[in-house]
C-alpha positions in Angstrom: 7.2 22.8 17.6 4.5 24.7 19.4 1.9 22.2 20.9 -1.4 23.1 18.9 0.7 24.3 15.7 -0.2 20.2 14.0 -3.2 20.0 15.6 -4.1 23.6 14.0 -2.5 23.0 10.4 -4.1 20.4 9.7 -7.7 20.0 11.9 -9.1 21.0 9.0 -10.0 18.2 6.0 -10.3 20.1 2.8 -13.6 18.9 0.6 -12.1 17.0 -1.6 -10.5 14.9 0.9 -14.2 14.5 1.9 -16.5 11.5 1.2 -20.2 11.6 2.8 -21.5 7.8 3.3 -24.5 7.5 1.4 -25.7 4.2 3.0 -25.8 1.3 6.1 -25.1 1.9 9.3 -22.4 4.6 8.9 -24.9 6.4 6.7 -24.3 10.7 6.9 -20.5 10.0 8.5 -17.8 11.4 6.7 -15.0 9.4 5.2 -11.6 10.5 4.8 -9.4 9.9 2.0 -6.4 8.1 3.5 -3.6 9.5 0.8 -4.3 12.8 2.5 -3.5 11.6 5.7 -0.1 10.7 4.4 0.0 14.7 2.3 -0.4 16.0 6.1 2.4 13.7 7.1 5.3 14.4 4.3 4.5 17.8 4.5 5.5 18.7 8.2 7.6 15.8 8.4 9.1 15.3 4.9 9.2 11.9 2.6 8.6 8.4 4.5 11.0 7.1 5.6 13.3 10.3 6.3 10.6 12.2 8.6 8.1 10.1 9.6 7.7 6.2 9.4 5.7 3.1 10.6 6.8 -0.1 12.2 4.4 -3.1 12.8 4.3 -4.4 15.9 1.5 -7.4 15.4 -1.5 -8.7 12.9 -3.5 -11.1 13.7 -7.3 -12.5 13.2 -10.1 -11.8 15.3 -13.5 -14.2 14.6 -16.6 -12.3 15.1 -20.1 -14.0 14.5 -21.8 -15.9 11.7 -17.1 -17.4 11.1 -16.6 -14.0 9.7 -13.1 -12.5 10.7 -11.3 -9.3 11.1 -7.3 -8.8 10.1 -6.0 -6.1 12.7 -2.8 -4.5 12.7 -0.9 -2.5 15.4 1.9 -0.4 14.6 3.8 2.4 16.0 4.2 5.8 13.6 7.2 7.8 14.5 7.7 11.3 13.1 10.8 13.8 13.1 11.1 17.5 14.8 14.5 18.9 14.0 16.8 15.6 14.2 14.6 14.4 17.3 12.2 11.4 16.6 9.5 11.1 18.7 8.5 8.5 21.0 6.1 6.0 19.3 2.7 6.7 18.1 0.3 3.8 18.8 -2.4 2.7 16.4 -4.2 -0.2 16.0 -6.3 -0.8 12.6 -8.7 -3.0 11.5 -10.1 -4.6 8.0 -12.3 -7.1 7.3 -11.0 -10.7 6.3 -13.9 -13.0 5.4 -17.1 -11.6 5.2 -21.0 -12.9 4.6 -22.0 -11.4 1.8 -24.8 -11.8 -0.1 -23.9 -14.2 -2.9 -21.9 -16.5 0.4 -18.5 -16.0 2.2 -15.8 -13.3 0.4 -12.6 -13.5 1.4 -10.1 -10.1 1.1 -6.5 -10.8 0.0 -5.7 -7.2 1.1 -7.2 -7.1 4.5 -3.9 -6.5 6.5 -3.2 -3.7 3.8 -6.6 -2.4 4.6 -5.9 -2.8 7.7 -2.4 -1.3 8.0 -3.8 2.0 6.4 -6.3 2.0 8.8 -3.8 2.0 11.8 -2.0 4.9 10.4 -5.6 6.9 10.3 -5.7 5.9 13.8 -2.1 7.5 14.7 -3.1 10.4 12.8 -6.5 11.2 14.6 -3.9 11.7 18.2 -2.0 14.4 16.1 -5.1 16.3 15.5 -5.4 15.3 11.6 -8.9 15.9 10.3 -9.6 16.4 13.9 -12.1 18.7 13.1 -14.5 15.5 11.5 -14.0 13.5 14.1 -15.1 16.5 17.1 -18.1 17.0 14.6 -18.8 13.0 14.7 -18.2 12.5 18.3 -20.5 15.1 19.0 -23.3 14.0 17.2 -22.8 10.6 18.8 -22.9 11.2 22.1 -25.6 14.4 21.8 -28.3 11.7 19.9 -27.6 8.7 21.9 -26.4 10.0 24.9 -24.2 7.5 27.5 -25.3 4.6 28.5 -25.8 4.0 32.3 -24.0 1.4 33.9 -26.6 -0.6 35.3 -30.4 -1.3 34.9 -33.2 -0.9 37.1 -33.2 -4.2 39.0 -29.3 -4.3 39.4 -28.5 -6.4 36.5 -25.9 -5.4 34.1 -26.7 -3.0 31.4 -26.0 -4.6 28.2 -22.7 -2.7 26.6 -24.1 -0.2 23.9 -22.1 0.1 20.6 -21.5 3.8 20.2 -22.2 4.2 16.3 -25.4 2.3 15.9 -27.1 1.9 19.4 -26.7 -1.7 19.3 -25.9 -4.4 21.7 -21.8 -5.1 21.2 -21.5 -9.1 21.4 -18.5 -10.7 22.4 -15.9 -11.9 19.9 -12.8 -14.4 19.7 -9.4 -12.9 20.0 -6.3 -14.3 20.0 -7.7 -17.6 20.6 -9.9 -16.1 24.0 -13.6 -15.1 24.0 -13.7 -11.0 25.1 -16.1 -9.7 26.8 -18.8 -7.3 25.2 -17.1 -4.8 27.3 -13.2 -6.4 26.4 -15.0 -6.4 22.4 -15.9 -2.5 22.0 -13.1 -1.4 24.1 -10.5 -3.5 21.5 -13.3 -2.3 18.4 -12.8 1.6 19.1 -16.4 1.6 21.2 -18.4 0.0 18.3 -19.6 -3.6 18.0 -17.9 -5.5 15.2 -20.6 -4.7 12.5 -20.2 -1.2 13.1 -16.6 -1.7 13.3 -16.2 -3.5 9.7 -18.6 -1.0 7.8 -15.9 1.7 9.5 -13.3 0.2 8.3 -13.8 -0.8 5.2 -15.1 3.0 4.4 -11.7 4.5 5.6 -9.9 2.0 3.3 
């Protein structure tokens, strides 16, 4: 397989794969519908299973603020050139567990599916799927907000800046640790865990 032929075939999302947010945070971003993600994938690969497939390496529970909590997933996607299978894909997916809502606490008994889906949108994005959305996100990003400098005037820490909406990221519970704000958007994909939930329950 030539290196850019995936990346090439399929950079492109078609518009009805397409779903523009309408409101919050996320509000103008694109959403992609995550069955064509797995169209991409059984075409150049064939069925699940027999050219491509998934294994889980861990889920667990992170606890943001306010006792809300996010069900992640990692997993590995594997896909087949010729009777090679590749080395393992990395992605790492997110979903939210129990949220504040407005009407109290809401807890989602298909997080880790959310969440699992997620991770394969993450795999997908290192092929070059739909790459084309998120070159067109990332530049809008970074060209509005610009990067934040390390440091302030004074020499004190800059706080860390969530990449999506501006905001200060605050630290979260992980594995039974408390991250960093730094540790927090690196593990959250460069977004603070608002942000981060909103994403993730969009690409769901």
């Amino acid at each position: 397989m030539d290196n850019m032929e995936l990346y090439n075939r399929f950079r492109s999302v078609p518009e009805s794969a397409q779903k523009t947010i309408q409101a919050g945070r996320l509000k103008g971003y694109t959403d992609i519908n995550p069955m064509w993600r797995i169209r991409c994938l059984t075409e150049a690969f064939g069925p699940c299973g027999i050219g491509w497939k998934t294994e889980i390496v861990k889920e667990w529970i992170d606890i943001g603020s306010n006792d809300e909590k996010i069900a992640s997933v990692e997993i590995k996607l594997y896909i087949k050139d010729a009777d090679t299978w590749s080395e393992p894909i990395y992605g790492i997916g997110g979903a939210s567990f129990v949220a504040k809502e407005r009407n109290g606490m809401y807890t989602d008994d298909e997080c880790y599916k959310k969440a699992y889906t997620d991770a394969i949108s993450v795999c997908c994005k290192l092929l070059g799927i739909g790459a084309d959305v998120y070159w067109q996100k990332d530049a809008t990003k970074y060209q509005s907000r610009g990067v934040p400098e390390a440091t302030e005037s004074g020499g004190h820490a800059a706080p860390v800046i969530c990449e999506l909406c501006g905001g200060a990221v605050t630290p979260i519970r992980a594995n039974g640790q408390v991250l960093t704000a730094e540790q927090t958007k690196q593990r959250l994909g460069g977004m603070c865990l608002s942000c981060y939930k909103k994403t993730v329950q969009n690409e769901s």
